[in-house]
N, C-alpha and C positions, 0 to 999 in steps of 0.2 A: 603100869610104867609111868612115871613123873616125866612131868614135860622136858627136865632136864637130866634125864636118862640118857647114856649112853650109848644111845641105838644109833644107825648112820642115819633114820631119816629125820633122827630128832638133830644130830649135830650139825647135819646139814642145811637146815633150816638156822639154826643158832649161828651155823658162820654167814649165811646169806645176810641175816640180820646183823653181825657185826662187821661186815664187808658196808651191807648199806650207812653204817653209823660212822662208818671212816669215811666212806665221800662224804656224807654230809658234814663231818668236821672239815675235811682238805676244803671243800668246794666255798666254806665261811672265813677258813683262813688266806685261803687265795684272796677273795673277795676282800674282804674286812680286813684281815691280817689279827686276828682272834681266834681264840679256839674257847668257841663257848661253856661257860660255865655249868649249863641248864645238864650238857651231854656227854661230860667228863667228870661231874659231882653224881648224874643219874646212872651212869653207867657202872660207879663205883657203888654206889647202893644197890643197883641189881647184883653186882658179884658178891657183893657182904649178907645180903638174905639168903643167894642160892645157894655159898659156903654154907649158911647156918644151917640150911633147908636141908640140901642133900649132902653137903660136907667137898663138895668140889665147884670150881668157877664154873660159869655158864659153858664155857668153853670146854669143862673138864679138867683142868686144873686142880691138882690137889692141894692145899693147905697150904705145906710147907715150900711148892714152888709158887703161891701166890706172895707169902712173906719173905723167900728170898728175892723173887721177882721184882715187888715193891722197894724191898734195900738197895735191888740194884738200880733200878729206874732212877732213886733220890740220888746214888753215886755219878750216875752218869749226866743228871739235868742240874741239877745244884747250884755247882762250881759255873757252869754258862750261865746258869739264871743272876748267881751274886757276883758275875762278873758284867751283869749287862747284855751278854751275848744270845741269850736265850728268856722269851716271856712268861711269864708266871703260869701261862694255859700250855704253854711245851712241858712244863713239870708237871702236870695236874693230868695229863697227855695221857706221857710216859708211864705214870701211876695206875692211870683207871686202864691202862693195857694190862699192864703187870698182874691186876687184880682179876683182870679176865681171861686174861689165858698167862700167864706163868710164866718162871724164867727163859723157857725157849722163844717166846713171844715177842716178850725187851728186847731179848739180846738180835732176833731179828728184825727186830720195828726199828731197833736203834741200829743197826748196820746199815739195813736198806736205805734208812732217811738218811743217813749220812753219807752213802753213795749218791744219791739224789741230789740233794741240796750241793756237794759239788761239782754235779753235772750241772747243774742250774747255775752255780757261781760260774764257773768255767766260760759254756757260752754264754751268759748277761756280758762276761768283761772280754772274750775275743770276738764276738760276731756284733754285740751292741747293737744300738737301731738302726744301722744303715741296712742292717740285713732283716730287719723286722723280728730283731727279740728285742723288744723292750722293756723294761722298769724303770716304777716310779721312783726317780730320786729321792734319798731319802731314806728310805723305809726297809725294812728288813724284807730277809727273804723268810718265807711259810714253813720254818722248820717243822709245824703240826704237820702240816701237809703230808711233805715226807716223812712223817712217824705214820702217818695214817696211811699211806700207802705201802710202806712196811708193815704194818698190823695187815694188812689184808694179801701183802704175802706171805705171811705167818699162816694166818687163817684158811688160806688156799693150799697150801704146802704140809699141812698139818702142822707147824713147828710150833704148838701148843703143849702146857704142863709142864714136865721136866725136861729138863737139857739131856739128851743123851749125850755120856762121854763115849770118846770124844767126840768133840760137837761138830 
């Protein structure tokens, strides 16, 4: 059996490791407000060997839901990225999800962070510092962050590979 067999204790250990690989992106873009290159370039290379190797993402993911997954992540981060709204590591994000677990993955990396980040907006602008939420003027809010903690409700939930209709 290949490390990236389909058995639960081998997927199980691969979500542990891609749960670990989302806080380490949230917990840099909190911090920094970056979603490093080194682990959304790397994590895109690990799912493009393990397509070649076994013909599915590390995650299980087959083929064709990493390439729709991919078209849709660029649909959805794009238009934010060439409008200013969203940084060039929120696109590169969204993608190396896509590549590792599939369009059910996107589609809840991308809903959850976007439930997120308007709970984040929300209290930032009615509780403000008096109540001890603060941010730094300025500076955007972590929208990796909440991708990344959507990727690891996906990861938790199973909602890897294809979308079951209806979803």
């Amino acid at each position: 059996m290949s490390f990236l067999a389909r058995g639960a204790e081998t997927l199980n250990l691969l979500g542990v490791i891609a749960v670990i690989w989302s806080v380490a992106i949230a917990s840099m873009d909190v911090a920094q407000r970056r979603v490093p290159n080194a682990l959304t370039f790397g994590a895109m290379l690990l799912a493009v060997i393990a397509f070649f190797w076994t013909g599915l993402s590390p995650l299980g993911a087959g083929g064709a839901s990493m390439l729709i997954g991919a078209t849709l992540s660029l649909v959805l981060t794009l238009p934010g990225y060439l409008t200013h709204k969203l940084g060039a590591g929120d696109v590169k994000l969204l993608l190396a999800i896509a590549l590792l677990g599939g369009t059910a993955a996107v589609l809840t990396s991308f809903v959850v962070g976007t439930l997120t980040i308007v709970v984040v907006a929300v209290c930032w602008v009615w509780l403000g510092p008096g109540f001890g939420f603060s941010y730094p003027g300025g500076k955007s809010l972590p929208f990796g962050a909440a991708l990344a903690l959507g990727f690891v409700v996906a990861v938790i939930r199973g909602h890897v590979g294809d979308v079951p209709w209806p979803y």
